[in-house]
N, C-alpha and C positions, 0 to 999 in steps of 0.2 A: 182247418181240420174240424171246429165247431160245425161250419156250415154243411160238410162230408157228414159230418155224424145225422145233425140233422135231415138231411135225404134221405137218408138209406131207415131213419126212423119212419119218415111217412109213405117211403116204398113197402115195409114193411106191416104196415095199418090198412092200405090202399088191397095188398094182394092178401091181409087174414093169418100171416102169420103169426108164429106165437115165441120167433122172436124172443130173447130175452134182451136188457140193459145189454147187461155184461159184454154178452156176446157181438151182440151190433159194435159195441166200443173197441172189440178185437179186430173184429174185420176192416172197422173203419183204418186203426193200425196199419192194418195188411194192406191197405190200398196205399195208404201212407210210404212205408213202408218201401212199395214198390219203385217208387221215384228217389228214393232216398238213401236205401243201402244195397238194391242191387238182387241177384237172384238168391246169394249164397247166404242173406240172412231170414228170405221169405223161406228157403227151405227148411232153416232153421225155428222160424217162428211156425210154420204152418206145421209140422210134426209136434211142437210144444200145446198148436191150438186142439188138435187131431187127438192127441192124448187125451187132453184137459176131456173132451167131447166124449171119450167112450166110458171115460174110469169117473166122471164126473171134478167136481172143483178137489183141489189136493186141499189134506187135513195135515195138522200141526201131528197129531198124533198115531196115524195109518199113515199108509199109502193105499189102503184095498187093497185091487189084486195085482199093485205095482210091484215090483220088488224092488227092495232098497237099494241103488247101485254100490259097488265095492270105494272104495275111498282113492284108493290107485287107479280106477277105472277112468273116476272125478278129474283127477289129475292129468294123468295122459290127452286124455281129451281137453283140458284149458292148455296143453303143452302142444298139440298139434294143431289149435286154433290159434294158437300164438305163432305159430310156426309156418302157417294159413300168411295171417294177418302181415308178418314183417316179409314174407314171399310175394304179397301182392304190392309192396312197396319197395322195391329193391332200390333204387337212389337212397331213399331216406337211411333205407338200413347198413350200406354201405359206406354212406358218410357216418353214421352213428357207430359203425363196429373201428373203421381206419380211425375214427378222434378216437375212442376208448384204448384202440390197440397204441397208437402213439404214447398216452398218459402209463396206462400199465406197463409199458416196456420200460419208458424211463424210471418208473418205480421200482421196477422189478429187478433193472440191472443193479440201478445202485443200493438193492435192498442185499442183492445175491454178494457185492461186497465188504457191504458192511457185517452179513454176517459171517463172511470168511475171514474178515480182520478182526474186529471188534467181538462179535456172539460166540462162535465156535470154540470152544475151548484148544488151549495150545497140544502138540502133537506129545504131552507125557504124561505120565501116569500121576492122578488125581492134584493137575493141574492148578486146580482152583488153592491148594495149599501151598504152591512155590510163592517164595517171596526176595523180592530184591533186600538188601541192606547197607543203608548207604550214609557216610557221614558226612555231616553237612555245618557249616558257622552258625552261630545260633545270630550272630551281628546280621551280617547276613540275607537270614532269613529261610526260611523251607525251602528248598529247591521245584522248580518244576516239576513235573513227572517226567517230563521228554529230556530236563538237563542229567550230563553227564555228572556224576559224584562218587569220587572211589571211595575204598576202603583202603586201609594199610594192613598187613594179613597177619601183625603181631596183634595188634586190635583184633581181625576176626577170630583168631585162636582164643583170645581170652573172651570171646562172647562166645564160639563154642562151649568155653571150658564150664562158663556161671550160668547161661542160660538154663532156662527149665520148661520154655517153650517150644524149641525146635527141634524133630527127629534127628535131624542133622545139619551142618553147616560146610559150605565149600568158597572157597578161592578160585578166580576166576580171571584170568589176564589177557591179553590180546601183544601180539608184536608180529615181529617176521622172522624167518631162521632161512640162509641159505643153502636147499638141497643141492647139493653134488654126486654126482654117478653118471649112470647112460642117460644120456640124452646133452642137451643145451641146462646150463646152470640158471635155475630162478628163485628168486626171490618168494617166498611163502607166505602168505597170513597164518599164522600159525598161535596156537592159546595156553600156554602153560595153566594146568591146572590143578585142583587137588585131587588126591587119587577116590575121593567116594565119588565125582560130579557126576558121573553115569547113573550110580547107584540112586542119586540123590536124584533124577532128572526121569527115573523107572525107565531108563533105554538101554538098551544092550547091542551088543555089538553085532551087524550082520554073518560079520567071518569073525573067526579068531574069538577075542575077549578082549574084556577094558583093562582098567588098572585093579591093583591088587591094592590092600591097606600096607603092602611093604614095599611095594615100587611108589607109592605115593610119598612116603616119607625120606627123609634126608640119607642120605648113604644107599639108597635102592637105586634099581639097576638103570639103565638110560633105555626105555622105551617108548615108541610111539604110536600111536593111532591113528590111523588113515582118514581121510573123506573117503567118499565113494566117488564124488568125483574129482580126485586128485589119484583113486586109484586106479580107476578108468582111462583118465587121460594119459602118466605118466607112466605106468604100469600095465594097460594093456588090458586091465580083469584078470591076472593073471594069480590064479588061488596062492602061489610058492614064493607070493611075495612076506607071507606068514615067517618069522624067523630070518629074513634077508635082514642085512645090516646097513642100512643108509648112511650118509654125511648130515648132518645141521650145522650150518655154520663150522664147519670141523672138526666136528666131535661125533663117533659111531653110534647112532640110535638101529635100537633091532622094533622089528615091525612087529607087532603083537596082536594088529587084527584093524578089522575096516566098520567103517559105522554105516546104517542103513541110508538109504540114497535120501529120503527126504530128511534127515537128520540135519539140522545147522547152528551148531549156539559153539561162542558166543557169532553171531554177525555172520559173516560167509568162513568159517576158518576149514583152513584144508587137512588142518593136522592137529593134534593133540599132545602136548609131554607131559610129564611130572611138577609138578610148581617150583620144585626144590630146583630145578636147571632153568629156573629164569635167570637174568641178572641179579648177584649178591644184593644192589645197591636197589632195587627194586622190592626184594621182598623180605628182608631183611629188618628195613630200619622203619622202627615204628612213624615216623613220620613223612612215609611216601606215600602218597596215597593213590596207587596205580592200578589197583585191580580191584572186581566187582566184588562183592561179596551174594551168595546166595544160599537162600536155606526152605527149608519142609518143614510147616508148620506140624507140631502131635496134633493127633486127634480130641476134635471138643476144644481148641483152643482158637479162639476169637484174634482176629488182628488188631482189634484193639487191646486185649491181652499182651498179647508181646509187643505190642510198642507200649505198653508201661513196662513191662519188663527188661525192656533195653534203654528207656529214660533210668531208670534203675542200673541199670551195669554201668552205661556212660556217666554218670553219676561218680560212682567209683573210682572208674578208669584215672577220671581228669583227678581225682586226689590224689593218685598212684603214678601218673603221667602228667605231670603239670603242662611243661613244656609243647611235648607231641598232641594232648588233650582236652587243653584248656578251649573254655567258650564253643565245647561240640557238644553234638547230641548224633543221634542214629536213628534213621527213619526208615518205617519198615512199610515196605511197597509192594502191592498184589504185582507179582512178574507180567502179566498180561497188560497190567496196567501200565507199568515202563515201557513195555514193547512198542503200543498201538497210543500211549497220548499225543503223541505230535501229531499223527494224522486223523485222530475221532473228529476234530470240530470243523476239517476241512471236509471230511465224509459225510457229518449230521448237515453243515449246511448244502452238501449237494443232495442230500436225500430230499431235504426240504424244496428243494428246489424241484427234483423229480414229484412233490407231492402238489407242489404247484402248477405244475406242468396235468398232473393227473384233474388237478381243480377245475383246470380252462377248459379241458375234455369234458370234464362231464357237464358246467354249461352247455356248453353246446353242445350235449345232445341233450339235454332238459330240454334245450330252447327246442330241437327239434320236436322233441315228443307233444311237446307242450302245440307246437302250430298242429301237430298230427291229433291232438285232442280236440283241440277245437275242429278240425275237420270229421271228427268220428263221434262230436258228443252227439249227433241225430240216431246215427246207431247204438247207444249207450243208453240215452232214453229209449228206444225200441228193445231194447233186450230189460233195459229195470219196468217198461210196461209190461212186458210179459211173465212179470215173474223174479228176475233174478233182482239180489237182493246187492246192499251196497256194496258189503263184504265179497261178495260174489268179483262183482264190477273190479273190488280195488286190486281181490287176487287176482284177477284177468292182467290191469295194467300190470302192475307188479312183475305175473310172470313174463310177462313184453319184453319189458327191463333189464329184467334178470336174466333172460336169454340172450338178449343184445351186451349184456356186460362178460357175459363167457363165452359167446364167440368173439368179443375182444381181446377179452385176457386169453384165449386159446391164440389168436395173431399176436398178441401183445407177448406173451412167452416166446413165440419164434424170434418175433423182433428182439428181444432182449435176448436171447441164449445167439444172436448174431452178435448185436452190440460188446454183450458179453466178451465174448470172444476177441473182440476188437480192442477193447479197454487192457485186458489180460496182455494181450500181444506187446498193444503200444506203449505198459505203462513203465515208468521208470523203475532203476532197481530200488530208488530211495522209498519205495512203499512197501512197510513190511507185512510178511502173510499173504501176497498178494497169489503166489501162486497156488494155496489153499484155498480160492475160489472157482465155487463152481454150480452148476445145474443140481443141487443136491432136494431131497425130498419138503427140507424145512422150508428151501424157495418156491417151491410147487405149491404146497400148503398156503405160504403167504402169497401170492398167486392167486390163490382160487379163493382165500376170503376177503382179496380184495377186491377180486369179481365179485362175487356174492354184495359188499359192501356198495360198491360202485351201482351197481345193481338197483338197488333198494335206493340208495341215495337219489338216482337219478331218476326214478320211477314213481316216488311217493309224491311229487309235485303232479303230473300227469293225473296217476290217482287219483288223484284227490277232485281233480276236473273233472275226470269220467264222472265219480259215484257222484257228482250234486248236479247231474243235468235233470233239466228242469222238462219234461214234455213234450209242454206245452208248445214252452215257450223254443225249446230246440226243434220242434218238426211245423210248428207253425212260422217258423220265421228261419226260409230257405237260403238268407243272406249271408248267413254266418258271420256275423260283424262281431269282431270283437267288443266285449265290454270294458268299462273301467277297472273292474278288477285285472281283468288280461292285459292291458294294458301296462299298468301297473308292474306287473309282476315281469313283463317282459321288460320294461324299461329296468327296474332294478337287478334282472339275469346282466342286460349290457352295460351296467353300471360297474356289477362284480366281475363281470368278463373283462374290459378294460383295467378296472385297478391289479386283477390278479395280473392281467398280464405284463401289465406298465412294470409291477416289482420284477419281476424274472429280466423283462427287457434291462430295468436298471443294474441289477446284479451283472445281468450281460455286458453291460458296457462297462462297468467298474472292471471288469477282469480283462475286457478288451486293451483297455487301458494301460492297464497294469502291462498286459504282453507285450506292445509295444515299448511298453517303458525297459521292459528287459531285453527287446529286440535292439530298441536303438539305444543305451544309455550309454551314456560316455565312461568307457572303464579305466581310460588314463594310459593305457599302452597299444601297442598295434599288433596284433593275433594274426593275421594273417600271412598264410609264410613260415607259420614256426613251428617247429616240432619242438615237443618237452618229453624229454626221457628220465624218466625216475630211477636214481640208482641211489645206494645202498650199499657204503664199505666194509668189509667183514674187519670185525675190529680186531681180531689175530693179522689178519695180512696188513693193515696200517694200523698200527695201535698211536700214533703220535699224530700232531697237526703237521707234523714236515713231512711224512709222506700222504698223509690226504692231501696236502696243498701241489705236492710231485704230482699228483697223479693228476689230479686237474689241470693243470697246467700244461704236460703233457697233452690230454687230453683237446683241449683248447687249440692247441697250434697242430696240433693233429686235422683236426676237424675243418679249418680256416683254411688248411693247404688244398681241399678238397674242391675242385672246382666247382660246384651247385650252392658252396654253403659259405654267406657273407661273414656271419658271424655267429660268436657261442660265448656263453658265460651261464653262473649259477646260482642258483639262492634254494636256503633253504625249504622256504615255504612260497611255491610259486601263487599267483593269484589265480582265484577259482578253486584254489584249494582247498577243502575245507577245515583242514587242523588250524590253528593258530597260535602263536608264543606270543606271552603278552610280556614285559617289563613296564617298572616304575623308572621314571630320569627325571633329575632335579637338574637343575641351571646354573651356575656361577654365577654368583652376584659380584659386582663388578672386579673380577679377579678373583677375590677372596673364595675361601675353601668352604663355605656355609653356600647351601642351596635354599631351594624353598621348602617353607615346613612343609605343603601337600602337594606330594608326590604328583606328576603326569603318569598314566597311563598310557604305553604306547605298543603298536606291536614289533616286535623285535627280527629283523631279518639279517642274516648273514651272505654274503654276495661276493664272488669273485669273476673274472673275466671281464668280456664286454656286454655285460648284463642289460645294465640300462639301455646299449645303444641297440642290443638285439633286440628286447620290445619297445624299441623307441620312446622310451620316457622322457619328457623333455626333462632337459639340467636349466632352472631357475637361474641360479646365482652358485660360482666354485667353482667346484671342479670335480669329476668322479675319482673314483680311487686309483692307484697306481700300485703297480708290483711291492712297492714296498712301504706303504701304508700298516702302521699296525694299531696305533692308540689314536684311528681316528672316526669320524662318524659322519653321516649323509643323514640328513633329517627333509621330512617333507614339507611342503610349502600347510600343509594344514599345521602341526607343530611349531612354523615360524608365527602365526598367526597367534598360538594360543599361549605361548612362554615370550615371545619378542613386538606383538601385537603388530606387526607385521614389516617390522626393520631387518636387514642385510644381517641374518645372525655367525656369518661366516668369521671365524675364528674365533668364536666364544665357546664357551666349554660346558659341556654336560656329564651328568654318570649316572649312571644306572645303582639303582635304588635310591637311601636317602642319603643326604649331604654328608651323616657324619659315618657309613659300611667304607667299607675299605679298598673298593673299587678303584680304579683308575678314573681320571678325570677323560675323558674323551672332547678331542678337540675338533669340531664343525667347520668340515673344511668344502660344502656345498648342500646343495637345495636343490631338491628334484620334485617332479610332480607330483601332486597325489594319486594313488591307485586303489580302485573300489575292488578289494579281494571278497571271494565268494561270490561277483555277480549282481548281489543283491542289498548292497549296502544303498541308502538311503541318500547318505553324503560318505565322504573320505576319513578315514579314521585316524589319528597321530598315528604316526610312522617314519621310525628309524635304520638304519642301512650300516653296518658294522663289516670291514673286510675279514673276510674269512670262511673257512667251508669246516662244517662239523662233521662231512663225510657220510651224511642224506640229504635228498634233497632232491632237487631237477637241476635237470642240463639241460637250455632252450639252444636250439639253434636258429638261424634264419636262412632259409634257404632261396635262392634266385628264382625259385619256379615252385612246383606244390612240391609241398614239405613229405609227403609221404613218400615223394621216387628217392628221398635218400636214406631212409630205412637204413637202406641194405649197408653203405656208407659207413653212417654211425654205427652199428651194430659191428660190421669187421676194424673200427678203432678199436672200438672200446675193450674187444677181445683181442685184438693184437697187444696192446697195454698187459691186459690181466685175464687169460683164457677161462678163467675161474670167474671172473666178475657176472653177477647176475646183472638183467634190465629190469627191473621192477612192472614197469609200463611204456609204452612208448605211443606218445597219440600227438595231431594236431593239437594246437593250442585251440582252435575252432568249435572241435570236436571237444574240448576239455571243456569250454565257454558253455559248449550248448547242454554237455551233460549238466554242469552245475544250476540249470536253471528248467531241468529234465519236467522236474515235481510240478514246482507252482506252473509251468505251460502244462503240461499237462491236464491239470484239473482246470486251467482258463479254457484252456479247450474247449472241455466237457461243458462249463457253465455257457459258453460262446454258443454251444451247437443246442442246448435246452432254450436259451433267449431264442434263438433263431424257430425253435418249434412252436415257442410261445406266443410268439408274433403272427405265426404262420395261420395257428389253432383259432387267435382273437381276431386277425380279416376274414378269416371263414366264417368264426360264428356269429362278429358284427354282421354281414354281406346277410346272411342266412337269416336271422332276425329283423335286420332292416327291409329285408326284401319283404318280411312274411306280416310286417307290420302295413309298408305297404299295399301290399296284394289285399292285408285288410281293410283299409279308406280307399281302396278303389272305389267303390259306389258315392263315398263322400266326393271325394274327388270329381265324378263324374258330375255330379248334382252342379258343384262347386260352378264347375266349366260352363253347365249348361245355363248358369243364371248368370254368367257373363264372367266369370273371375278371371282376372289373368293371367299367365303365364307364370310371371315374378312371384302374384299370391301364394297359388299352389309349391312354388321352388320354396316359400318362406314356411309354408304350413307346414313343409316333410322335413327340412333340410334342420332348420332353427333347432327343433326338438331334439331332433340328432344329436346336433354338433353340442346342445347342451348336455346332454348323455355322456357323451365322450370328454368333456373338459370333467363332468361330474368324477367318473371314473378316475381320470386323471390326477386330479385334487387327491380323493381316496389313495391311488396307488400312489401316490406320491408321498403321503402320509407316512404310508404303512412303511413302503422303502425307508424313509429316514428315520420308520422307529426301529427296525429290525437289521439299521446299518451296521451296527455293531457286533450282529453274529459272521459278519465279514473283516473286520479290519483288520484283524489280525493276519487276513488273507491276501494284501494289498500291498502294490510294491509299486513306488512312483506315483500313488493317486490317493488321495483320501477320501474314505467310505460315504463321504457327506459331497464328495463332486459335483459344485453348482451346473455346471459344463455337461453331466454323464445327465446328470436327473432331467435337465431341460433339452438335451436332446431324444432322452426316450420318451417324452414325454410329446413332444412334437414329430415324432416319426408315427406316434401311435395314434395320435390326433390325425392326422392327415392320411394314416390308412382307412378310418372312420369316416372322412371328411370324402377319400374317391368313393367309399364305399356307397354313404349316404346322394350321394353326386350321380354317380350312375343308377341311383333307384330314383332318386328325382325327374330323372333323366326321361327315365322311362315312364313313369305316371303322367307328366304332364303330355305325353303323348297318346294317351286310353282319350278315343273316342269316346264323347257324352249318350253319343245316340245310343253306341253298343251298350253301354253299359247300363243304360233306361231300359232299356229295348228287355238285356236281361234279368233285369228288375220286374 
């Protein structure tokens, strides 16, 4: 370009013109100019020089007779030359908008349900003041947020009565009541409560009205309160169900009104009564502690205020209540906060995950814009020659950026209000709030400033290229060769692009893992084939064990005569269930009536029929129970291990609590296997087997073929026995198996199908960097070839560098995975968060997508003609 300037200087001396510097230095541009950026920027500069020419050079302080343009004018115009610019590049801006919309979508879904669970305030009136109240052993220790902890509701009455911090306080209980009338007899979830709960909770009834402060109290009338959809379903919608008289378990309740459709506390309940008609033995005796307590903070009163104030009552209490009282305290919990603890930390870490996902997007399109800089800094310097200043230059890149990140959050919204959609559908019920999620304005909002953010983020590296081209050295040296800064900066983009993505892929496999572990884990029995029917004796129709035990029994040889079905028996608490009954059992030491001073812990199940042999548990050592077993016990092979350390404990004697209550001694008359109840047990827990039926429970049958063609079967026994008898539930054991393990597959899912983007996003952006690093030592390369190099040299010069890139990465992500294992463990089932196996297999999938990447760009360099590329030189 010197030499151009100088010509057109002594053309100018030769033919007398008068010519100034300046100007010769513009035109020399212009010619420049013309091999280099094409028509659309000579049009641009020649109007710039055309100006400059009539109105003379522009001053800091005038314009002359320019006028100053409007500042939106300014705008609009770097927004349609942005609009120009990413139109004349449509690959680059199509990969740059699809990575953006990928990252924002997964942000955006899991942003839209965290703030339907977690952000959005609950569906009642000034929310943020409800508070759980819950007693708890101070031995112990504080309870979870997510554990279960009642109240006894002689306790909550007297913390209504001292308290000075609550507008009000209620009782709150969960059970069943069986409905009878028109239709089939069932089983209810049903909530006895106090009669303010509504009031306390600012909801009111759709139809009709709630409780009165006289039906709430003892001797008030027996009324109830509908769901809306229990009045829907069994009822039809019918308005004149207002005043009709139902059956509960036996006793005439009149309907007094229906509660609005999205209305649900406590849990899914269908119905509502008075507290005073729960069980006497339930709510009665200061030391049950069965039902919630809840209350309304006054106004101006701090939560840490009334938990001094209730360290204070329970204080009291226990002077007044030794027995029921002693070594408690009362812990006062934001309601939102007890609702949504068990699922936040499994939501924060999939957010984080979505934010990582968002990370590896916007590498790669750094990386793009970044190759697209270096092909544009000859136009950058051409436009800061004429004039435009840096600031100018950076808002130019900037708006690039910033329009490429909100056509992706504009795709990345649809993608996510899909996904959305999909997650809501699939997800389990054990996720609460779930269906208060949705496309609301706050997710729009976070949407658009995390475009905006994405934006700027991914733009200011570009930037920063544009505004420091240098000239001279950009329009005199046509090569475009990267320098060491560039270099640089793109090796360390693939350095962060690998490690980000190495952590996602490893999370993904830790949950892979995990799913497997729940798909194949050995549960101890055999599910397939078996219906379990949940029933539920009305304790007016059998008030004794002799006719729960008739009925069973019955039922059993009922069922057995039935051609499709091998076998049937019952237990309490089936597995996969999620309640559990735990007892203490101490041992007999040799004969003698002295146990061991520390109790076992074991869970306690009652069982009658051919239980065992319908889920096929193996029998150890004994023998199962027989019809007329009554003071005996079935212990499991884990329990012989931890009281007998693992000898034949058959005919030795155990009881239930310690050596010296007044239990019967229970004689061990076999060993059965262990069973991993819930699904999700780790190893098998002590477990005891006791003859007998408490008249709930399940009924498993086994059937010869699929368990659901005998429905019909079971269902005309069990009503031929007792036409009144509800079925609680009635499902596959299978289907019972897969519900208990709904949750955690579920969010393995999610993290399974983010690794899987992650990996997707980091071979692109590798492939896409390595290509552009290449395409830059093309000319090296050629040189290379042409003074003889060989083949192998050139594979070592591209390839080496690479694959140290990628171990580099690796190293880092592998770091980072094992520091942040921890906001995972809790999340892990069959694998530990530290898996040598998980880390070094993500770790080599992601090396060797690197390793084809780098391979087929080698591939192809050592195939660039030397001539062609001298020749272009």
């Amino acid at each position: 370009m010197t030499q151009l300037f100088r010509d057109k200087y002594r053309d100018a001396g030769r033919n007398g013109g008068g010519l100034s510097i300046t100007r010769l230095w513009f035109e020399t541009l212009l010619d420049v100019a013309v091999n280099a950026t094409g028509e659309r920027a000579i049009w641009f500069s020649r109007g710039l020089l055309q100006r400059r020419r009539r109105h003379g050079p522009r001053r800091r302080e005038s314009f002359g007779s320019i006028p100053r343009s409007p500042l939106t004018s300014f705008r609009l115009q770097e927004v349609r030359y942005a609009l120009r610019s990413l139109r004349r590049r449509p690959t680059v801006t199509l990969a740059a908008v699809l990575s953006l919309a990928l990252g924002i979508a997964a942000t955006t879904a899991i942003f839209s349900i965290i703030h339907g669970v977690l952000i959005s305030s609950l569906p009642y009136k000034d929310s943020d003041r409800l508070v759980f109240l819950r007693e708890y052993d101070i031995e112990r220790g504080l309870p979870k947020s997510s554990d279960r902890a009642g109240v006894s509701v002689p306790n909550l009455l007297d913390w209504r009565d001292q308290n000075r911090v609550f507008e009000s306080v209620a009782a709150v209980g969960a059970g069943t009541y069986l409905l009878l009338g028109d239709g089939e007899p069932e089983r209810l979830s049903a909530a006895p409560v106090s009669g303010n709960v509504f009031q306390l909770l600012g909801v009111d009834a759709a139809l009709g009205r709630t409780f009165t402060s006289d039906e709430g109290s003892p001797g008030g009338e027996r009324v109830v309160v509908l769901s809306d959809g229990l009045w829907k379903r069994r009822f039809g919608a019918d308005e004149t169900v207002l005043g009709k008289t139902v059956s509960l378990d036996g006793d005439p309740f009149v309907v007094i009104g229906v509660m609005p459709p999205a209305f649900q506390y406590p849990g899914y309940s269908e119905l509502w009564i008075p507290l005073h008609y729960a069980p006497h033995t339930l709510w009665q005796r200061r030391g049950v502690r069965a039902f919630a307590g809840l209350a309304r903070l006054d106004k101006d009163v701090s939560l840490e205020q009334a938990q001094g104030e209730m360290d204070l009552i329970a204080a009291r209490l226990e002077l007044q209540y030794p027995e029921a009282n002693a070594n408690r305290k009362i812990q006062v919990l934001p309601m939102k906060e007890r609702i949504v603890a068990g699922i936040r930390p499994t939501l924060l870490v999939l957010f984080g995950a979505g934010a990582f996902l968002l990370l590896i997007a916007c590498v790669n399109v750094v990386n793009l814009l970044l190759a697209r800089a270096s092909d544009r800094r000859t136009e950058m310097a051409v436009r800061a020659a004429l004039g435009a200043g840096r600031r100018h230059l950076i808002q130019q890149a900037l708006m690039e950026s910033i329009i490429l990140s909100l056509l992706g959050g504009a795709v990345g919204l649809l993608f996510a209000s899909w996904g959305m959609d999909a997650i809501v559908a699939h997800s389990p019920d054990a996720i609460p709030r779930i269906d208060e999620v949705s496309l609301n304005s706050s997710v729009l909002g976070f949407t658009t400033l995390i475009s905006l953010g994405t934006g700027v983020l991914i733009g200011s590296l570009p930037a920063l290229r544009f505004s420091r081209s240098n000239i001279v050295e950009c329009i005199g040296n046509q090569s475009r060769v990267m320098g060491r800064q560039g270099r640089r900066l793109h090796d360390m983009l693939v350095v962060s692009e690998m490690a980000l993505a190495l952590v996602l892929l490893i999370g993904a496999g830790l949950f892979v893992r995990s799913f497997f572990y729940l798909w194949q884990f050995e549960s101890g029995f055999e599910s397939q084939n078996v219906l379990a029917i949940e029933i539920s004796l009305n304790s007016k129709t059998y008030p004794g064990a002799e006719e729960r035990e008739a009925f069973f029994e019955e039922l059993f040889e009922r069922l057995v005569s039935r051609s499709r079905v091998e076998r049937a028996g019952s237990i309490n608490r089936i597995p996969v269930d999620a309640g559990d009954i735990t007892w203490s059992i101490v041992p007999a030491q040799n004969g003698a009536s002295s146990g061991r001073s520390e109790p076992l812990d074991v869970r306690y199940r009652t069982v009658r029929g051919d239980y065992f042999g319908t889920l096929q548990i193996p029998l150890v050592a004994g023998r199962v129970f027989t019809s007329g077993d009554k003071n005996h016990v079935l212990v499991n092979d884990r329990v012989v291990q931890i009281l007998w350390s693992g000898r034949n404990p058959v005919g030795k004697r155990i009881k239930l609590g310690r050596a010296g209550d007044d239990n019967p001694w229970l004689e061990v008359v076999g060993v059965v296997g262990s069973v991993r109840h819930g699904g999700l047990d780790p190893e098998p827990k002590p477990e005891i087997y006791v003859p007998g039926n408490p008249g709930f429970g399940y009924v498993v049958v086994r059937a010869s073929g699929d368990p659901l063609e005998i429905v019909g079967d079971v269902k005309e026994e069990i009503w031929r026995l007792d036409a009144d008898q509800p079925i609680t539930s009635i499902k596959s054991m299978d289907r019972m198996i897969s519900g208990s393990i709904a949750r955690p597959r579920f969010f393995m899912w999610l993290f399974t199908v983010f690794g899987a983007v992650a990996l997707i996003l980091a071979a692109v952006g590798v492939f896409g960097v390595a290509s552009y690093s290449v395409s830059q030592r093309t000319r090296e390369i050629g040189v290379r070839m042409a003074l003889g190099a060989r083949r192998v040299a050139v594979v070592r010069l591209i390839l080496l560098p690479g694959l140290m890139l990628a171990g580099l990465g690796a190293v880092i992500g592998m770091a980072s995975a094992f520091t942040l294992r921890r906001l995972v463990a809790g999340l892990m089932y069959g694998v530990t968060s530290s898996d040598v196996a998980t880390f070094g297999s993500a770790a080599v999938i992601l090396i060797l997508v690197a390793l084809v990447a780098f391979c087929v760009l080698t591939l192809r360099a050592t195939r660039v003609d030397p001539l062609i590329v001298l020749r272009a030189e």
